[in-house]
Structures are given as structure tokens and as C-alpha cells.
VEXDREN-571193 format. One record per residue (C-alpha): x, y, z; residue number from 1; residue in three letters. Coordinates in steps of 0.5 Angstrom, whole numbers. Layout:
// residues N
       X       Y       Z   seq   type
       X       Y       Z   NUM    ALA
...
// end
This chain:
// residues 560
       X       Y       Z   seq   type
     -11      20      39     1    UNK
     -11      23      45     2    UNK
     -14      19      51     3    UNK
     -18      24      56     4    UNK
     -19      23      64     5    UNK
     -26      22      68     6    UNK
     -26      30      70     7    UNK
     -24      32      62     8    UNK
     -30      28      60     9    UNK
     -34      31      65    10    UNK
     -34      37      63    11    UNK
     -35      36      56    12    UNK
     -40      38      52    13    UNK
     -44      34      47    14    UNK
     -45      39      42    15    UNK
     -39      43      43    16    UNK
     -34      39      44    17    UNK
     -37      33      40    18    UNK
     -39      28      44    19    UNK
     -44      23      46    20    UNK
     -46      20      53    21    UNK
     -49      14      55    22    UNK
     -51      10      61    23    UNK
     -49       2      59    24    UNK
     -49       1      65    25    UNK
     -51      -7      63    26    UNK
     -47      -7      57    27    UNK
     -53      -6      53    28    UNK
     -52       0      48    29    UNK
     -53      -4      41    30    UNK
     -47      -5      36    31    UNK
     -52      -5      30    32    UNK
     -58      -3      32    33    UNK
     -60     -10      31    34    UNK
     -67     -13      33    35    UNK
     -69      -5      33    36    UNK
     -75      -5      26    37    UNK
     -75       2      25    38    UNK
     -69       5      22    39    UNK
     -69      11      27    40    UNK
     -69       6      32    41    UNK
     -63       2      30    42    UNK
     -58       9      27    43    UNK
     -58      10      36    44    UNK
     -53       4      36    45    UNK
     -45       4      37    46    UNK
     -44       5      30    47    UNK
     -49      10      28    48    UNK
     -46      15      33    49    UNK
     -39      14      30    50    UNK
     -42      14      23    51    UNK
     -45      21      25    52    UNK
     -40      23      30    53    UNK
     -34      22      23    54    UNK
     -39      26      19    55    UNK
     -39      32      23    56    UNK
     -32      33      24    57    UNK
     -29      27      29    58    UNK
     -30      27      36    59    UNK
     -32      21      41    60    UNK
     -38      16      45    61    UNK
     -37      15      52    62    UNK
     -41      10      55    63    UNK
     -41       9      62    64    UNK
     -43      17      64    65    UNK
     -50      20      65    66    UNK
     -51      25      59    67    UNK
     -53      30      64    68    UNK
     -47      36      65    69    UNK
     -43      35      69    70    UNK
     -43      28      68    71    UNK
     -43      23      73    72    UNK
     -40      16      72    73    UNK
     -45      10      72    74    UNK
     -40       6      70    75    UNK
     -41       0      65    76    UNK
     -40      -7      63    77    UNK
     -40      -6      55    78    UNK
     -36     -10      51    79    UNK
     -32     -12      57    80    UNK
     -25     -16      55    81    UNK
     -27     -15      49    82    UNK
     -24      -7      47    83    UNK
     -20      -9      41    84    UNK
     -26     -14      38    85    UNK
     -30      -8      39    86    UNK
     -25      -3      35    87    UNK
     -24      -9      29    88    UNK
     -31     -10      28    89    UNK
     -33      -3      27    90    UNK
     -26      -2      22    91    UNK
     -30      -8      18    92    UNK
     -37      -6      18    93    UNK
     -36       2      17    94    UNK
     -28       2      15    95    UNK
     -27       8      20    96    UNK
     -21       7      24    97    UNK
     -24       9      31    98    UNK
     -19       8      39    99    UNK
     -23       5      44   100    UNK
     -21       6      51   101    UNK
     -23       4      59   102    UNK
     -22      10      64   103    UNK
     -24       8      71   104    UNK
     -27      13      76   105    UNK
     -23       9      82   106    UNK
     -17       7      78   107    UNK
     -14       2      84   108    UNK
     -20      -2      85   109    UNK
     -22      -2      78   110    UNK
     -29       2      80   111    UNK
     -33       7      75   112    UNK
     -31       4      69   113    UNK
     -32       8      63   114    UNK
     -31       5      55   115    UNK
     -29      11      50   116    UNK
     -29      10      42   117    UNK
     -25      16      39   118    UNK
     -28      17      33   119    UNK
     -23      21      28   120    UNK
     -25      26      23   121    UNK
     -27      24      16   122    UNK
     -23      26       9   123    UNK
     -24      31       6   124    UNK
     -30      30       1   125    UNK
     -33      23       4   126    UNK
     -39      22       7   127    UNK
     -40      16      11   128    UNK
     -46      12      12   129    UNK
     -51       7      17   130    UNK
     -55       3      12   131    UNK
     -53       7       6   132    UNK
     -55      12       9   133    UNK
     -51      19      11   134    UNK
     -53      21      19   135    UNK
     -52      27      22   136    UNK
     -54      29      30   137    UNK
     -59      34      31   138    UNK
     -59      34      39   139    UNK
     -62      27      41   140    UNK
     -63      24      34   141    UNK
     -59      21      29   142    UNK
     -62      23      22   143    UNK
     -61      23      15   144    UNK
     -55      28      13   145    UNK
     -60      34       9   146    UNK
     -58      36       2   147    UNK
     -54      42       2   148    UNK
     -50      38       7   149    UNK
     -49      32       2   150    UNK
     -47      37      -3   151    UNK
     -43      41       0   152    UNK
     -38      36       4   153    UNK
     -37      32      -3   154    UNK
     -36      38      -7   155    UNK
     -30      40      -2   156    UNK
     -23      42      -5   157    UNK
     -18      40      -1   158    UNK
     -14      46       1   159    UNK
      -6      46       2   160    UNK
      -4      46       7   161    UNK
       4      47       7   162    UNK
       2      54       2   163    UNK
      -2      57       8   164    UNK
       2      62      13   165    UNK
       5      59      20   166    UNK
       3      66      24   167    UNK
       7      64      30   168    UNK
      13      63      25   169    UNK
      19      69      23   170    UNK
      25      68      19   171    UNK
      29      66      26   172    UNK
      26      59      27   173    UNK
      28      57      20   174    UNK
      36      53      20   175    UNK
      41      56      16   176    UNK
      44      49      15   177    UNK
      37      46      13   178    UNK
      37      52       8   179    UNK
      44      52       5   180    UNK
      43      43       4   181    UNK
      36      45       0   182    UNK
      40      51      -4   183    UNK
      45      46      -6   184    UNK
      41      41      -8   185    UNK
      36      46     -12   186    UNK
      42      48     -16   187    UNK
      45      41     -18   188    UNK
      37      39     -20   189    UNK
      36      45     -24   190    UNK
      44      47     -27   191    UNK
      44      53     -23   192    UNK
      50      54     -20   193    UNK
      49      61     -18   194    UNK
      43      59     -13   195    UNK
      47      57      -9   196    UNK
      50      63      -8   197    UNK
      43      66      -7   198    UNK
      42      70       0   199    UNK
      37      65       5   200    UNK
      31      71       5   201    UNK
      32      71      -3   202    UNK
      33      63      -5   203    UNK
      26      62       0   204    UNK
      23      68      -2   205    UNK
      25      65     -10   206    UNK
      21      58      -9   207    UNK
      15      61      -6   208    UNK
      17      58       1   209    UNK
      17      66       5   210    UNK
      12      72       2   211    UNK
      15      78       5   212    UNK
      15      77      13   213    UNK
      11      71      12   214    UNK
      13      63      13   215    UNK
       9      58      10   216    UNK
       9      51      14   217    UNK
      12      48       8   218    UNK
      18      53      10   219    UNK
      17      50      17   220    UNK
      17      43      14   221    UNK
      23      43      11   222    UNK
      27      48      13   223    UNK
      25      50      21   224    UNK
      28      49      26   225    UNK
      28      42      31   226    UNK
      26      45      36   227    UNK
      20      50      34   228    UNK
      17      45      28   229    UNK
      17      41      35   230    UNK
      13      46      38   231    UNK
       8      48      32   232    UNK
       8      41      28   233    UNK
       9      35      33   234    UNK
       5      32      28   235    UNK
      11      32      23   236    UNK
      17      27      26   237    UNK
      18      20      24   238    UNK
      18      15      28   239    UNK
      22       8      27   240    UNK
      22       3      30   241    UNK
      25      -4      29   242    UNK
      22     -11      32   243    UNK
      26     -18      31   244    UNK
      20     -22      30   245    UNK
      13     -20      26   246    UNK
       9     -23      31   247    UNK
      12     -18      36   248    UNK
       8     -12      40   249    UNK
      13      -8      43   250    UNK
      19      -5      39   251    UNK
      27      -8      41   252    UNK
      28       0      39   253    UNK
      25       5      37   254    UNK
      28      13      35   255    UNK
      25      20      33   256    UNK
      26      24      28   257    UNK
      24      32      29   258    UNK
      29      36      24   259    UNK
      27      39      18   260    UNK
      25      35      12   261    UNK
      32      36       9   262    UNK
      36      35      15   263    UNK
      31      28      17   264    UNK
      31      24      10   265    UNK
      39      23      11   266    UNK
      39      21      18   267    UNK
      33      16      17   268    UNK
      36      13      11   269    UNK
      43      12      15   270    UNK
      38       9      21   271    UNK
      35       4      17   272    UNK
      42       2      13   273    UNK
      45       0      20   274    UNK
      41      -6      19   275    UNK
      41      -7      12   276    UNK
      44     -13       9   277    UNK
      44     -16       1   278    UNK
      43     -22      -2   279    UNK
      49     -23      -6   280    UNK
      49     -25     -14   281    UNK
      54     -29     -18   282    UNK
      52     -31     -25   283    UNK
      56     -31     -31   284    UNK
      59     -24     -32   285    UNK
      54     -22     -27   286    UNK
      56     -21     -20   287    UNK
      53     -16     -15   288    UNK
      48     -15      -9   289    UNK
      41     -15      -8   290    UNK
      40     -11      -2   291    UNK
      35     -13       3   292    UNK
      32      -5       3   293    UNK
      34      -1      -4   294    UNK
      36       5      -2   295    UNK
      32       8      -7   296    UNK
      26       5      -6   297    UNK
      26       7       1   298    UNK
      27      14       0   299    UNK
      21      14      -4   300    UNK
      16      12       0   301    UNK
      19      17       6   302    UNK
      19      22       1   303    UNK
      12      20      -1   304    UNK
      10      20       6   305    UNK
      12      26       8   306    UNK
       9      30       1   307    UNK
       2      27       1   308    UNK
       0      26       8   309    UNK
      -4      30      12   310    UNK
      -2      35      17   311    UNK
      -8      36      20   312    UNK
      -8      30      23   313    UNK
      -4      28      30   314    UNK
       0      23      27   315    UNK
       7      21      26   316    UNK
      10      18      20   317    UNK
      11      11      23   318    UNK
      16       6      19   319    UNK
      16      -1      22   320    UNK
      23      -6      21   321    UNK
      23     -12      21   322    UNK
      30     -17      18   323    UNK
      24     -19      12   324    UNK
      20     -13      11   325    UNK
      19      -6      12   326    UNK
      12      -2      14   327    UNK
      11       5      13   328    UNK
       5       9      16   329    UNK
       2      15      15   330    UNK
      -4      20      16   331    UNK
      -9      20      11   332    UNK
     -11      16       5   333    UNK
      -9      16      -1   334    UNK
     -10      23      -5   335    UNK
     -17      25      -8   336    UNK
     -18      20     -14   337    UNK
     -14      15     -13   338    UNK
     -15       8     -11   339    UNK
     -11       2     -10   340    UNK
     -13       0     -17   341    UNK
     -10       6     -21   342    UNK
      -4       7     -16   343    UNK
       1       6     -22   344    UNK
      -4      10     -27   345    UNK
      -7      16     -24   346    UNK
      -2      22     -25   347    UNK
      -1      25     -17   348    UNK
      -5      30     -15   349    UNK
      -1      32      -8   350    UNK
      -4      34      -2   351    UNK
       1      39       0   352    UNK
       2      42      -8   353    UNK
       8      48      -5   354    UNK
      11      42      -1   355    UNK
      11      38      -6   356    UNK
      13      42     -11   357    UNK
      19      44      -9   358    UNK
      21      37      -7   359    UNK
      21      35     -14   360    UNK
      25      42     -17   361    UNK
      30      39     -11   362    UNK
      30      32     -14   363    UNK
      28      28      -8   364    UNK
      22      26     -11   365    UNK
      21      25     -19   366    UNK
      16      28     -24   367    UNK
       9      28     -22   368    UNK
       6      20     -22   369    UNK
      13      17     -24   370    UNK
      15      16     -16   371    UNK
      10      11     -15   372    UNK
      13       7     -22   373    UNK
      20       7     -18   374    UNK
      18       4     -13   375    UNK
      15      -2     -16   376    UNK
      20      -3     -23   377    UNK
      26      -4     -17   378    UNK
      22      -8     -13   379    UNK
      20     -12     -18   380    UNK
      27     -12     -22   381    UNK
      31     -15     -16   382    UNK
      26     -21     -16   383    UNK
      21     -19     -10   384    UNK
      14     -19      -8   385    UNK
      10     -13     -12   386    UNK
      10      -7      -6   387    UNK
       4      -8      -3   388    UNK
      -1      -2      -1   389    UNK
      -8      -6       1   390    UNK
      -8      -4       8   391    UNK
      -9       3       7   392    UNK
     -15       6       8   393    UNK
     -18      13       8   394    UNK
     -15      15      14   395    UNK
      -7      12      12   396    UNK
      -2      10       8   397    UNK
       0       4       9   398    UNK
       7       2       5   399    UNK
       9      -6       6   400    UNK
      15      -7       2   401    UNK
      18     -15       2   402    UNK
      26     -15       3   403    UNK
      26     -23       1   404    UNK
      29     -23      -6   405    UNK
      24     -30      -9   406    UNK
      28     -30     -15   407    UNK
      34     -29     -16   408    UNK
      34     -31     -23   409    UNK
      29     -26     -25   410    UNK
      33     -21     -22   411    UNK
      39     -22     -27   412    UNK
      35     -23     -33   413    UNK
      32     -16     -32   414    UNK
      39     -14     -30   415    UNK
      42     -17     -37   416    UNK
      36     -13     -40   417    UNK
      36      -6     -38   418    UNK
      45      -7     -39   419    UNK
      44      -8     -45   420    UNK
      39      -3     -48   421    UNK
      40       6     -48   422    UNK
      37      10     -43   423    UNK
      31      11     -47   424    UNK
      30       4     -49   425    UNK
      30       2     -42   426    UNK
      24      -3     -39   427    UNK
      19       1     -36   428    UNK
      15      -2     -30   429    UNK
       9      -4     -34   430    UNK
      14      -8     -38   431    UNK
      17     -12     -32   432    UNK
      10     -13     -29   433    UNK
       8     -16     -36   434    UNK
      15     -20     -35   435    UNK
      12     -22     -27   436    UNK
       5     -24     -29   437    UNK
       9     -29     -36   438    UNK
      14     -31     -30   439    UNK
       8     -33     -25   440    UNK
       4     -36     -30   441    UNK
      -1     -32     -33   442    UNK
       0     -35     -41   443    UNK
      -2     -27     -44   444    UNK
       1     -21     -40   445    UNK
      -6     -16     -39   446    UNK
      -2     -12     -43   447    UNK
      -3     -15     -49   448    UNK
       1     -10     -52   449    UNK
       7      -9     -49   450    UNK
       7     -17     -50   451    UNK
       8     -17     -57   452    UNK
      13     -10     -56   453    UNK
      17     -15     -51   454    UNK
      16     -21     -56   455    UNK
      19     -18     -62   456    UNK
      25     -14     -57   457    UNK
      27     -23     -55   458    UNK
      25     -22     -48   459    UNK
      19     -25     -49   460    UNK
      17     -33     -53   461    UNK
      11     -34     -55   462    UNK
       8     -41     -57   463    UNK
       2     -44     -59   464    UNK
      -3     -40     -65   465    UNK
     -10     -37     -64   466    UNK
     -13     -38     -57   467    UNK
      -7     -44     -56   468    UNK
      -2     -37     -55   469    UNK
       2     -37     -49   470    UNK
       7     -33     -47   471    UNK
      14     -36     -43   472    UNK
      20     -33     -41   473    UNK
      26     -34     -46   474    UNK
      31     -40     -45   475    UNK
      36     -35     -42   476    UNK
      32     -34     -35   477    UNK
      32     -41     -35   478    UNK
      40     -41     -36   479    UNK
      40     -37     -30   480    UNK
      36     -40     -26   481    UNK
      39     -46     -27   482    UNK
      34     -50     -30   483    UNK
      33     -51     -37   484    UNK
      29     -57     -36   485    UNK
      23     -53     -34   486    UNK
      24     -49     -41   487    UNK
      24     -55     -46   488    UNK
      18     -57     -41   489    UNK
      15     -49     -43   490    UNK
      15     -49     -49   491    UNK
      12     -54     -55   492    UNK
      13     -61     -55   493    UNK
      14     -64     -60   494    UNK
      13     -72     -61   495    UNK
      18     -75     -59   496    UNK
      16     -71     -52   497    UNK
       9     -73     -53   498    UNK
      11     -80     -53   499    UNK
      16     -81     -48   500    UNK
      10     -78     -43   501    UNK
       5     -83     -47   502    UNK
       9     -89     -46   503    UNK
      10     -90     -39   504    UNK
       3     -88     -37   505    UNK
       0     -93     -42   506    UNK
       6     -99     -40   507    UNK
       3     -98     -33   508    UNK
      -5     -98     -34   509    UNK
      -6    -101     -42   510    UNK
     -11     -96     -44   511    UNK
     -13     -90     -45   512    UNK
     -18     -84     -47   513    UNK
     -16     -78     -52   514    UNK
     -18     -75     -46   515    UNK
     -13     -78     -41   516    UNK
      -8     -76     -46   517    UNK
      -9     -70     -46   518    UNK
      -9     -69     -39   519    UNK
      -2     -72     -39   520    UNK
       1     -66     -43   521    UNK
      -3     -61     -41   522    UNK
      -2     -54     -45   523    UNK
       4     -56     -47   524    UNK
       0     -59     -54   525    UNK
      -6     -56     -57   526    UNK
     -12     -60     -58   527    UNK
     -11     -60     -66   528    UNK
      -3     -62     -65   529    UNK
      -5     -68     -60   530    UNK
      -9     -71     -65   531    UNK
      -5     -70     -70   532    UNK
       1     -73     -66   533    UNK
      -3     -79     -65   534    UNK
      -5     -80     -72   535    UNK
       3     -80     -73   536    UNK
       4     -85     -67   537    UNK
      -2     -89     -70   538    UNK
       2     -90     -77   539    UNK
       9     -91     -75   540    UNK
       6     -97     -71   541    UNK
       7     -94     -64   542    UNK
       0     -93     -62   543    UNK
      -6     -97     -64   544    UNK
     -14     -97     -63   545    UNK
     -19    -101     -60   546    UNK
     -27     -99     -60   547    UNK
     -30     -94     -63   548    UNK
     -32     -86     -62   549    UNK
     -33     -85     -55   550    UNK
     -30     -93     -53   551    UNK
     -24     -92     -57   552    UNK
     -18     -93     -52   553    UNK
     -12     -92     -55   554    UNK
      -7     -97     -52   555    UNK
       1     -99     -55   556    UNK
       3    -101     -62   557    UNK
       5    -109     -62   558    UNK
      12    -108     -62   559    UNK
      13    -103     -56   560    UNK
// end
């Protein structure tokens, strides 16, 4: 956001402008209203003014300013040293992404200080509230959002932004470079060969990206010039920015991309590749490298990033590099209707269609919805962590992808799986995850299906009967990762296992309770096998008993 001076704050407007001035000349503007009883009361407090501030459209409270035009400077010691506790607590307790800043009147001496909260503009159909309640300004007061404005924000469609007409555009400031790249890959995407052959005007004109004299921002996006999508939309670059250590503020390097989509997504790709490197894999007939950052993945959330993320905010793509991860930022929260929760289920409903669109008949994004499926069936098949989204709010995006590989056997067993099936048969991502989550320990997948598909194709086992089922890989990954102990202690005892686990435990405290047994062998034996086992073990004079019901103890047989 835009950080404004002393003399530009002193000549806004609070309504025009959307801006609300306060003294706080002690630092006593209430955070939350607290102590206040009425409710009207309590809505005049920092979070009110930017709950109210963000329905109406974004704008700023500045506190340390006379609310008199022009206003005079009063200073303030609200939230001193405490800026960013400020921000954080206003995230967590409106989930509005706001940037609080100082100014000072007398910037040598540090004099007329002046605390600034920008509030950003609420999505498209959101409403946000105080205590339930949606507040809106009118003149002094903070009151209650009226009916036909509720209505009206939360029936809101959201427009397409790259479908509109950029008026100060003309056939000029469009690259013929970006153009020839975006016809080639239409045509491989397509089987059209002859569309590479097309007159710029006339493939532009074809794909809806010109209509006549007129070029739409999605046109602009994709294939304008540098210089002018810099000019028009600043918004659009990417930002990288690489950083040793997690921990680390300051970037170790930083580059900025400008050009269009189609000239940007290589460039970008080769940028992040510099540092990229791969864990190599060798097993048997299986010998390759799990790359640190898969290109594939990585391009799909650059693509996703650039199609869905909302123009209308000045804010850039940012992408974040580290040695083990790699953070992908950008404006906007999801697309309307999904959540973090349906991710993977809910058919794309993309923010800019046009822009989209022609991404997909280029190839460079997948079918509607199967995107998001890649990114997680090729993480996950290479034995890292689930891509993880759960920073992302209503205001951005955020894409964490891990580039630590956790398992490497994983990642040859899914390897030997998807090798040995055609391309109709291959693993889906909700088949893997039902293979993580067995992997993990969850003894029946969520999916009890696609448990039961895996178990008949053998890349599931399944043990146990009625509520003793579980689930384990098969001894094969076990192969893989060398450990075929951990497999014989998966899957069923049988009685000699149960005795060898026994054996010691009674040599060392003389007796014990079924229910010690049982705790000795965990899952690995239902309540009805233990009690057979035992019998077993009673009659071929290895166990015997002493006492009855709840005092029977079990203890060695006399020749043990």
C-alpha cells in the first residue's frame, strides 16, 4: 500500500477520501472498545473504523491529526514501539490485513508523530463485522450496515477484469515476440499448425484477446510490452526474492519481472532453477532425482497465481526462496466459493475468465479444476509435505511448497506404481493421499473407497476384521525403505510374535493382567485373537494362571 506524508494527510477529506481523524494525543483511542457498555460506544475504537473503513471500500484512520480540515498535527503516543503488535492484533481479531505506519511532522526530532492504519478494500461479496455486526460510517457515527446494503455487497458478482477494454492501449504497445510465442503454443495445445501462420491482428482477434480497435487488459497481460504493462498495470510484475535462512527479513537477492505473461513464465522458471538442486535416488532398477523445486509444480502456481489474482489491488506476485521451501504470494483470496477445505474439490471458478481461458487452450494451465490436482499428486509422490495454503486469507494467496523430501521410499514406491500402469490407470491425487494418510498411520484412509480400490489393484494391505480393519502399505515400500522389520511388526501376529513380546515382559515382573498383555501388543492383535492366543499359550503349558476374574494374573508356565 501507499504510504502518504504529513501535507497529503492534511489535505484529505474524510469522506471523499475515506479517512478517519483522531487526536490520541495520550494514546487512548480504545482498541476494542472495551470498558464501553453500549454498543455505539464501543464500535468508535480502532477496530470499528476499520471493520467499517474496509466495507466501504478501503481507506485509512489516522490518529495523532485534528479531524478539522486542514488538519493540524496533535501527535500522538498511541501504540508506541508496538506497530506491529498493533497490525497482528487487528489480523487476528477482524482477519483484515491492514499497514500501520508512523509519520512524523518534524522528521529530525522525531516530533508530531502521527500513527497511520491502511485499511485495504473488502473482496468482492464480503461483508465484515464488529461484534457480529456490519458497520458502516455516516458522518460521525459508526452504525449498523442498513439492508439494502447488506443485500447488495453480498449478491455482488465479481466482474473480469482481463475482459474489460484497456482504453489507453493500441495495437502498438503489444510484443510481436510475446504474440509469435502465445500462437505457437496454441497451436501444439490445439493440433493447429496453421495458426501459427495466422496475422497477429487476426490470431488476437481470434481468441477474443482484441475486438476491433480495442485491447483487452488480458491482451495487455499477456502479450504487451514491458514498458507499457509497466505504465498501465505495475500491479502485474513478479517479484523474487531469494533469503539464506528462514529467519531472515532482508532479502540475499531480489529480481523483478515486468514482460508479458508469455515472455515472464520462462524467465521466472530459469531464475528459480539457478538455485535448485535434487535429491538423488537409487533403488534397485530405480535410479533418478527428486528435485528440490519440480518444475512442473512450480509453474503451476506461478500460472495460478497470475490467472486468479486480483488486479485491482497494487500488489505484486511475490515468490519467496529459500534452500528448503518456497513461498508464493499474491493479491487477492481465493476465488469465490472456495476454501482451503475444498481446495481439491471445487471446480476453479477463475477470477479473470478471458485471461484464464486462453491459458488453458495454450496449455500452460490444466483443465478447470485439475491444476490444483498436480500440484499435490507431484509433491506428494516425491515423498514431501502436503503444499500447504493455510496462510491464505481474503486478501492473498499464499502457496508454501516444502522442497525437503521426507521419504524417499515413498517416493520410489509411488514411482514403481505409476510405471507400471497406462496412462488411463495412473494414480490420481486422492489416491496418494489415501496412500500418505495409511503411510502416516491413520489405519482406514478417509476414503474408504478408494482404500478398497487400492487394496484389490495390491498397493494396499488390509488386516484385521470388522472394527479391527486396518490398513498398511505393502511389504514392498518396507523394501524400499529398508526396513522390512517395521513390516512383520505392521502386519498380523501370530503366536509366536505374541509370545516373544510376552516372554520378556513376564521373565522380568512375574505377572500380569490381560490388560498389561494387551498393552504389549497394541493394535497389532484384536481383543478376540489375544484371548484366543493366550488360551493357546495356556494349553501348550507356556502360560498358566493364578486367581480368578478380576485377580487373574497371568504368569509363566513351570517349564519356561
Amino acid at each position: 500500500m501507499k504510504r502518504y506524508t504529513i501535507a497529503q494527510l492534511q489535505q484529505m477529506r474524510e469522506s471523499e477520501d475515506h479517512v478517519e481523524f483522531k487526536k490520541g494525543e495520550y494514546g487512548n483511542v480504545s482498541y476494542n472498545g472495551g470498558g464501553k457498555e453500549r454498543p455505539k460506544d464501543r464500535r468508535k475504537c480502532i477496530l470499528g473504523y476499520v471493520t467499517a473503513l474496509c466495507n466501504e471500500g478501503g481507506g485509512r484512520m489516522v490518529i495523532g491529526m485534528h479531524d478539522k480540515h486542514p488538519h493540524q498535527v496533535t501527535g500522538t503516543k498511541q501504540n508506541e514501539n508496538a506497530l506491529g503488535e498493533l497490525e497482528s492484533n487487528i489480523y487476528r481479531d477482524s482477519d483484515i490485513r491492514t499497514e500501520v505506519y508512523e509519520q512524523f511532522e518534524d522528521e529530525a526530532n522525531k516530533t508530531g508523530r502521527v500513527v497511520v492504519i491502511e485499511v485495504p478494500s473488502r473482496p468482492i461479496g464480503k461483508v465484515y463485522k464488529f461484534e457480529d455486526v456490519p458497520l458502516m460510517r455516516v458522518g460521525e457515527d459508526l452504525l449498523p450496515m442498513d439492508d439494502k446494503t447488506y443485500l447488495s455487497i453480498i449478491q455482488e458478482q465479481e466482474p473480469d477484469f482481463s475482459e474489460q477494454f484497456c482504453d489507453e492501449a493500441t495495437f502498438d504497445d503489444l510484443d510481436s515476440k510475446a504474440i509469435k510465442e502465445m500462437k505457437e503454443k496454441y497451436a501444439k495445445k490445439q493440433e493447429n499448425p496453421s495458426f501459427v501462420s495466422l496475422d497477429d491482428r487476426q490470431a488476437l482477434s481470434d481468441l477474443h484477446l482484441i475486438v476491433g480497435n480495442r485491447i483487452t487488459n488480458a491482451a495487455v497481460l499477456l502479450v504487451g510490452k514491458e514498458e507499457f504493462i509497466n505504465k498501465v498495470f505495475p500491479q502485474a510484475k513478479v517479484m523474487l526474492e531469494y533469503r539464506n535462512t528462514e529467519p531472515q527479513i532482508h532479502f540475499d537477492n531480489r529480481m523483478q519481472f515486468g514482460q508479458p505473461f508469455f515472455l515472464l513464465i520462462d524467465k521466472l522458471w530459469d531464475a528459480i532453477n539457478l538455485r535448485n538442486g535434487s535429491v538423488p535416488v537409487r533403488e534397485g532398477a530405480y535410479i533418478f532425482g527428486i528435485p528440490f523445486f519440480n518444475e512442473d509444480v512450480i509453474r503451476e502456481v506461478a500460472n495460478n497465481a497470475f490467472a486468479h489474482r486480483n488486479y485491482r489491488v497494487n500488489s505484486e506476485i511475490v515468490v519467496k526462496q529459500y534452500p528448503t521451501k518456497l513461498v508464493v504470494i499474491n493479491a487477492g483470496g481465493f476465488p469465490k466459493g472456495v476454501t482451503i477445505d475444498n481446495l481439491l474439490t471445487t471446480p476453479s471458478m477463475p477470477r479473470n475468465r478471458l485471461l484464464a481461458d486462453i491459458l488453458a487452450k495454450t496449455g500452460i494451465v490444466e483443465r478447470s479444476g485439475q491444476g490444483m490436482d498436480k500440484i499435490f499428486l507431484k509433491t506428494l509422490s516425491e515423498g514431501k509435505c502436503d503444499p500447504d495454503y493455510t496462510e491464505s486469507d481474503d486478501f492473498n494467496v499464499t502457496a508454501i511448497l516444502s522442497a525437503t523430501v521426507k521419504d524417499k521410499a515413498f517416493a520410489i514406491y509411488v514411482q514403481s506404481i505409476q510405471q507400471s500402469l497406462p496412462e488411463d490407470k495412473k494414480l490420481t491425487v486422492f489416491d496418494v493421499m489415501a496412500l500418505c494418510e495409511v503411510r502416516d498411520g491413520k489405519k482406514v484412509p478417509s476414503n474408504r473407497q478408494i482404500a478398497q480400490k487400492l487394496e484389490q489393484m495390491g498397493f494396499l494391505e488390509k488386516h484385521g476384521k470388522t472394527n479391527a480393519i486396518r490398513y498398511i502399505l505393502p511389504r514392498r515400500y518396507y523394501e524400499f525403505a529398508g526396513d522390512v522389520a517395521a513390516y512383520s511388526l505392521a502386519t498380523d501376529w501370530d503366536l509366536d510374535q505374541v509370545w516373544a513380546v510376552i516372554k520378556p515382559f513376564l521373565n522380568k515382573y512375574g505377572k500380569a493382567k490381560i490388560s498389561d498383555l494387551e498393552k504389549l501388543v497394541g493394535s497389532h492383535v484384536s481383543e478376540k485373537q489375544m484371548r484366543s492366543y493366550l488360551d493357546a499359550l495356556r494349553k501348550d503349558g507356556r502360560l498358566q494362571t493364578e486367581g480368578k476374574n478380576k485377580y487373574l494374573y497371568y504368569v509363566l508356565g513351570k517349564g519356561e
